[in-house]
C-alpha positions in Angstrom: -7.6 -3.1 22.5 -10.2 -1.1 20.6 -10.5 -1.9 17.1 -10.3 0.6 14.2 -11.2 0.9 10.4 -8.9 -1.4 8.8 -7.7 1.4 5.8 -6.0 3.9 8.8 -4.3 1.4 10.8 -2.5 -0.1 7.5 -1.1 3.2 7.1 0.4 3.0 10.5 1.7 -0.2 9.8 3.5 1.4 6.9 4.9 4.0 9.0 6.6 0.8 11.6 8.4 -1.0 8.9 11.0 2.2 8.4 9.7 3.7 5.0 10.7 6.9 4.3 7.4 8.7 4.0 4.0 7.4 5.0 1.8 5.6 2.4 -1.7 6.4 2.4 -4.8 7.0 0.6 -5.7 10.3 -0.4 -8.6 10.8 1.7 -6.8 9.3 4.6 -3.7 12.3 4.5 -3.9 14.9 6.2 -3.4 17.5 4.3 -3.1 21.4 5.2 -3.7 24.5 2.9 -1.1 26.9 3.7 -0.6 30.0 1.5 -0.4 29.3 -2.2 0.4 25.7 -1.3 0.4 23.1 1.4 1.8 20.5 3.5 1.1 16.7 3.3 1.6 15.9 7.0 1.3 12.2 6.1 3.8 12.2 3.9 5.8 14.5 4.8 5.8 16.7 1.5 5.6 20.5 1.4 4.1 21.7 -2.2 3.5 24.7 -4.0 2.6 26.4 -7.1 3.9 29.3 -9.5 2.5 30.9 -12.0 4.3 32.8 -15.2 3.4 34.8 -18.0 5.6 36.1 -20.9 5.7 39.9 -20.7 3.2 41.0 -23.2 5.9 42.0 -26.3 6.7 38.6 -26.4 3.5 36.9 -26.6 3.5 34.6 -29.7 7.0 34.5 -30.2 9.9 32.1 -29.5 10.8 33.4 -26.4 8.1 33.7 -24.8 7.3 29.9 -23.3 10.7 29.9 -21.7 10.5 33.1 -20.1 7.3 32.6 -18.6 8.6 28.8 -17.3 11.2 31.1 -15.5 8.7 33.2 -14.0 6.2 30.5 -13.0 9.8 28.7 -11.2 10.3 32.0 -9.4 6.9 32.5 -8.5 6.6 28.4 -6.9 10.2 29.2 -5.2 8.6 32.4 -3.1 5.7 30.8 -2.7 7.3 27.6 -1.3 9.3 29.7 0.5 6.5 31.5 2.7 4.9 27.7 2.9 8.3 26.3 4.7 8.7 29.4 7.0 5.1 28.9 8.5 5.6 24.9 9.1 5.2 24.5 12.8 8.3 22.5 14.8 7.1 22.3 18.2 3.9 23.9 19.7 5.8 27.3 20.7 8.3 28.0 17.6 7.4 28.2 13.6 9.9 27.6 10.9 10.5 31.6 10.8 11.1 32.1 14.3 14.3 30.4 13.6 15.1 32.0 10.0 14.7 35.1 11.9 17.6 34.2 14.5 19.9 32.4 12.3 21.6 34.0 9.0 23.2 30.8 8.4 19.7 28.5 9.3 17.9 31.2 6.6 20.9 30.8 3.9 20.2 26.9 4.0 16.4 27.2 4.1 16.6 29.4 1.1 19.0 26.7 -0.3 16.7 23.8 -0.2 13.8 25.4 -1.4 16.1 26.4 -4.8 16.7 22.9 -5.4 13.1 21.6 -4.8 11.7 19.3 -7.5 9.5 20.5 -9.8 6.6 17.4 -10.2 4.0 19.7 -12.4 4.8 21.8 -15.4 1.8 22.5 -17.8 1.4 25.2 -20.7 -2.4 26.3 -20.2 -3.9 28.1 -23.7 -3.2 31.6 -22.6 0.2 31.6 -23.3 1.2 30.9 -18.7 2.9 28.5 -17.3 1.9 26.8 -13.6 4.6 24.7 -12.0 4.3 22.9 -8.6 7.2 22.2 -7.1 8.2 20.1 -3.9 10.5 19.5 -1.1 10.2 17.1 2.2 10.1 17.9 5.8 12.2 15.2 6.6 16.2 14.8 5.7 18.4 17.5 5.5 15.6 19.9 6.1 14.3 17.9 9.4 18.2 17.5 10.4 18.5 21.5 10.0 15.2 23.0 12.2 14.6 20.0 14.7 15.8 20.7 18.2 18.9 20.2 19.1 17.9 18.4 22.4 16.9 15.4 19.7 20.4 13.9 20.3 21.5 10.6 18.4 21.2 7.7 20.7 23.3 4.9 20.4 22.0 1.3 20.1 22.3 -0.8 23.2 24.6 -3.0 23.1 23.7 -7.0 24.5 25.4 -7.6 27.7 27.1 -11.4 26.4 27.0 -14.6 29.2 29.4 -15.0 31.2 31.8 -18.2 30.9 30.6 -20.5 34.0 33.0 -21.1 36.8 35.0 -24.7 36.8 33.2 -26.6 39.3 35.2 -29.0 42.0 35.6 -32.3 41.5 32.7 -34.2 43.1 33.9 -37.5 45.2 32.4 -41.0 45.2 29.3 -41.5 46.8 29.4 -43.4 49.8 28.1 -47.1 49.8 25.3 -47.4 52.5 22.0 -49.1 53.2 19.7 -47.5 51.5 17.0 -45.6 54.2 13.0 -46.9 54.2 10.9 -44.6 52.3 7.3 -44.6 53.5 4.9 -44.1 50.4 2.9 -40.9 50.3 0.8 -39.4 48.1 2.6 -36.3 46.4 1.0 -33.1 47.0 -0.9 -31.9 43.7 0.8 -29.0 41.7 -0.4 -26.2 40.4 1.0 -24.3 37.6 2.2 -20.9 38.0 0.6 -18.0 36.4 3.3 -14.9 36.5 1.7 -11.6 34.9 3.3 -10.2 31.9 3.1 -6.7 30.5 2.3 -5.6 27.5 5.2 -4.9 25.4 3.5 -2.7 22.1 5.0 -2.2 18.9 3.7 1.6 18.1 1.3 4.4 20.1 -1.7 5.7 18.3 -3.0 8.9 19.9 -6.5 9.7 18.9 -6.7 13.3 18.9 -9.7 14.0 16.9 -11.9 16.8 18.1 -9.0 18.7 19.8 -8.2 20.9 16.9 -4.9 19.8 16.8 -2.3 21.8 15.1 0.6 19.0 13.3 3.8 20.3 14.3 7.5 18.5 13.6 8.5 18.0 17.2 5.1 17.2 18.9 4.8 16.4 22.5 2.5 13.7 24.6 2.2 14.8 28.2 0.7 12.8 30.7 -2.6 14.7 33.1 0.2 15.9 35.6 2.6 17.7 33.3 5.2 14.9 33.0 6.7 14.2 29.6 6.0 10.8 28.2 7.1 11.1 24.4 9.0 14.4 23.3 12.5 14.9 22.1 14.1 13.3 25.0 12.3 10.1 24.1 13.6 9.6 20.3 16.7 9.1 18.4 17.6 11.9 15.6 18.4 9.2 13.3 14.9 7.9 13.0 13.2 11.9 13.7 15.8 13.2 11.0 14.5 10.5 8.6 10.9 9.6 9.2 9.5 12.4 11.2 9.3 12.1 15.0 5.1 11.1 14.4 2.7 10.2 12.0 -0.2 12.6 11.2 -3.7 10.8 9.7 -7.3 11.0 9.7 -8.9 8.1 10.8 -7.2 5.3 13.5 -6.9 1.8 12.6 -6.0 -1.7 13.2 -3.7 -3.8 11.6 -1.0 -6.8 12.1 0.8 -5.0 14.9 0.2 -4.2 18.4 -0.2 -0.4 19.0 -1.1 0.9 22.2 -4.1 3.4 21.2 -4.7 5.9 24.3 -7.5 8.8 24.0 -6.2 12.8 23.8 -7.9 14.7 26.3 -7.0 18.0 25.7 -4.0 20.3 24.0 -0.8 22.1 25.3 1.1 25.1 24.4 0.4 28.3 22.3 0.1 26.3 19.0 -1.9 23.6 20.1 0.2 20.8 18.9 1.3 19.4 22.3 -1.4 16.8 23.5 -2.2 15.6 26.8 -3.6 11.9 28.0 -4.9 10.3 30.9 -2.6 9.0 33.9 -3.6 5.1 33.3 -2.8 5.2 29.3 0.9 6.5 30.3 1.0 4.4 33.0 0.6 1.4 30.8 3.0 2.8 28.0 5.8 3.3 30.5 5.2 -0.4 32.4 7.5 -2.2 30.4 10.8 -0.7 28.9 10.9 -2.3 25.7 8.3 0.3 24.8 10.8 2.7 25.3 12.2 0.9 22.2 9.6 2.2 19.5 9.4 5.5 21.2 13.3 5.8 20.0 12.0 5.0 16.8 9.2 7.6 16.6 6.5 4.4 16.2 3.9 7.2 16.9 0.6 8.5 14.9 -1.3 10.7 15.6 -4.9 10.9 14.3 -6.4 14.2 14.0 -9.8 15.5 12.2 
């Protein structure tokens, strides 16, 4: 197991214990311009900012601080807008492609971004207003654009022991002369070392120098094409609700037991898909109970 800055790697420990939203230091999110806002890829926040202005009549008077918070609020909704329709959900397909193809998918998009939060509102000396107003990638927005191949799956269910069978009554031992025993000297044991796999608690893909482009419904392929984490891997339960990976900007090493394999190279016309070597998905897929934090989308992936 390689070890890792200690900062990163408590972020992915975050990310395990089921919060909604990764915690992390500034300088450790990764965080990408887009437009007149950006997306927080750690956290999972899109953000964006209006600007309004009275028109000029008005300057001075009453009217004029709400009117230009209604413009700066209908400047941060378009521009939030145009941030949400460029988010990336798999390597091959942007937010847009699917506003585009779907009245209905637009209609909601449209919908969520009206009721984004407004976090910033400040008066600056010149009589404008700048608002910056929010919304997350996962939730009802996640649940609305992910695949639909990202089915629901249901939790296993423990197989319960079986009652044993009544045994048949055992008769009286027969009295006899007990037979001579010659003494020897027992055979010396040695104890039995069976091989045990790895069972991990998280993957950590370290992607840095790949120019790696975050995407909602990444993909980890193995060197010969074959899928080893993609939608058929996770629940839409935990994708809907925490993101189906982790983005960050430095790996680490905490109290768990992540399986950190290397990124060779990139997939796709968007470069979000990443590839790794044979051995590292070899050793994820050796024991099944890894399959169990793949379901859970226990995955970061560190980029520059």
């Amino acid at each position: 197991m390689k070890k890792f800055s200690l900062a990163a790697l408590a972020l992915f420990a975050l990310m395990i214990v089921s919060v909604p939203g990764l915690s992390a230091e500034e300088s450790h999110e990764l965080v990408k311009p887009a437009g007149n806002g950006s997306v927080n890829w750690t956290l999972g926040i899109l953000q964006a900012k209006g600007i309004g202005a009275p028109p000029e009549k008005y300057f001075g008077k009453l009217q004029a601080h709400p009117m230009a918070l209604r413009a700066a609020h209908q400047d941060a909704m378009k521009n939030l807008l145009e941030v949400v329709q460029g988010v990336r959900i798999s390597s091959s397909t942007l937010v847009r492609d699917f506003v585009t193809e779907s009245d209905e998918i637009r209609s909601n998009v449209e919908g969520m971004v009206k009721g984004a939060q407004v976090v910033k509102q400040e008066y600056l000396p010149d009589g404008t207003v700048e608002i910056t107003m929010q919304m997350s990638l996962n939730g009802g927005f996640a649940q609305l654009v992910l695949p639909p191949e990202i089915k629901q799956v249901d939790p296993i269910k423990p197989v319960l022991p079986q009652p044993p069978a009544p045994q048949p009554p055992v008769p009286p031992p027969v009295q006899s002369q007990p037979p001579v025993v010659t003494p020897t000297t027992p055979p010396s044991v040695q104890p039995s070392h069976q091989p045990t796999s790895d069972t991990f608690t998280g993957m950590v893909v370290d992607a840095r120098g790949l120019s790696v482009q975050p995407a909602m419904a990444p993909k980890i392929l193995d060197e010969n094409g074959r899928e080893v984490y993609g939608s058929a891997f996770v629940s839409r339960e935990f994708a809907v609700h925490k993101g189906m990976s982790g983005y960050a900007r430095d790996l680490t090493s905490a109290k768990i037991n992540p399986l950190t394999v290397k990124g060779l190279k990139t997939e796709g016309p968007g470069n979000s898909d990443i590839v790794i070597g044979v051995s590292d998905a070899s050793q994820l897929r050796s024991a099944s109970e890894n399959l169990s934090f793949l379901k859970k989308c226990r995955v970061m992936i560190v980029v520059d």
